[in-house]
C-alpha positions as CSV (number, residue, x, y, z in Angstrom):
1,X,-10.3,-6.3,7.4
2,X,-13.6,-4.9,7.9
3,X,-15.5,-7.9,8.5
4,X,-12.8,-9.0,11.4
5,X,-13.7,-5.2,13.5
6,X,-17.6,-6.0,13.6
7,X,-16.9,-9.6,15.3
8,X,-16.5,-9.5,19.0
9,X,-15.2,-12.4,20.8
10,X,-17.3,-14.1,23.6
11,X,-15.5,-15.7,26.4
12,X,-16.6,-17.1,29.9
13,X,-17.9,-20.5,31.2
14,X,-21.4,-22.5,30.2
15,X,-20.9,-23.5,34.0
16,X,-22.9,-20.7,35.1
17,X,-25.8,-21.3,33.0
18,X,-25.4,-25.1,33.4
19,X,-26.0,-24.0,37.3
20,X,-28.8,-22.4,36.6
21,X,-30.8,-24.8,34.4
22,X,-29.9,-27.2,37.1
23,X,-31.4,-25.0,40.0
24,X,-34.9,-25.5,38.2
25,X,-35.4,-28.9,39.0
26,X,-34.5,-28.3,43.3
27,X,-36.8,-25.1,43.1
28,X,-39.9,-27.4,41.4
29,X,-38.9,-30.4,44.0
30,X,-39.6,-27.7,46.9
31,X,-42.3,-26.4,45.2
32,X,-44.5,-29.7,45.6
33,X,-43.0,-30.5,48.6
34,X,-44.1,-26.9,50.8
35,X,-47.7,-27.9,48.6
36,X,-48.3,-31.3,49.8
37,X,-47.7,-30.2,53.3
38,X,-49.9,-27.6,53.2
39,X,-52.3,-30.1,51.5
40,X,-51.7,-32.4,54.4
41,X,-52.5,-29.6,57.3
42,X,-55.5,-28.6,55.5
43,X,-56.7,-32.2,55.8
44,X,-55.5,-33.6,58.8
45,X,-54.6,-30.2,61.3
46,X,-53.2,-32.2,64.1
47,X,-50.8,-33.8,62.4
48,X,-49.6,-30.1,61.3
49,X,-46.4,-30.4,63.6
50,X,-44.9,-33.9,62.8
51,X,-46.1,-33.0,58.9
52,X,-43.6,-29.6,59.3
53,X,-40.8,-31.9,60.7
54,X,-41.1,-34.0,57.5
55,X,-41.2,-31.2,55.4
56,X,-38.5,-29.9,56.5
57,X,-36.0,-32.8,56.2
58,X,-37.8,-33.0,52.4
59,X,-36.6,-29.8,51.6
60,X,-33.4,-30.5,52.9
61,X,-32.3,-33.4,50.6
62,X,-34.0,-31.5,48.1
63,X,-31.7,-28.5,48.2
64,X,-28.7,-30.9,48.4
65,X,-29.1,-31.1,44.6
66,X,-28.6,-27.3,44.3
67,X,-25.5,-27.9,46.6
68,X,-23.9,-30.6,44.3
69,X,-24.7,-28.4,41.2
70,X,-23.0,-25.3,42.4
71,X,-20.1,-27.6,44.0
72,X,-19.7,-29.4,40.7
73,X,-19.3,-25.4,38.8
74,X,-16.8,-24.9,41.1
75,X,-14.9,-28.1,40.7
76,X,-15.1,-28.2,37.1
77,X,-14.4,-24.1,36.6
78,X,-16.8,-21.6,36.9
């Protein structure tokens, strides 16, 4: 009877965590993307404009695979 008061009993959902691993890989996919731009500025300046444009739209469909990992948590039960 003693042993059974020391356990405690852990609930909740491994979506949240899954959510989080899976926010690592958008967060490094942005990270290269901001750096390559900045890379291309440095080299060629008057291209700075069309190379933000482009940077833009990469971050874009990069952070669309943060969306579908928080909309998957909430499909499948957060």
């Amino acid at each position: 009877m003693a042993d059974t008061a020391i356990l405690a009993e852990v609930s909740g959902s491994i979506a949240t965590v899954g959510y989080g691993l899976a926010a690592i890989g958008p967060a490094i996919g942005v990270g290269i993307v901001v750096g390559k731009t900045i890379e291309g500025v440095a080299r060629q300046p008057e291209l700075a404009g069309r190379l933000q444009v482009l940077m833009y739209i990469g971050i874009a469909f990069t952070e669309a695979l943060a969306f579908i990992g928080i909309a998957t948590g909430f499909i499948f039960g957060f």
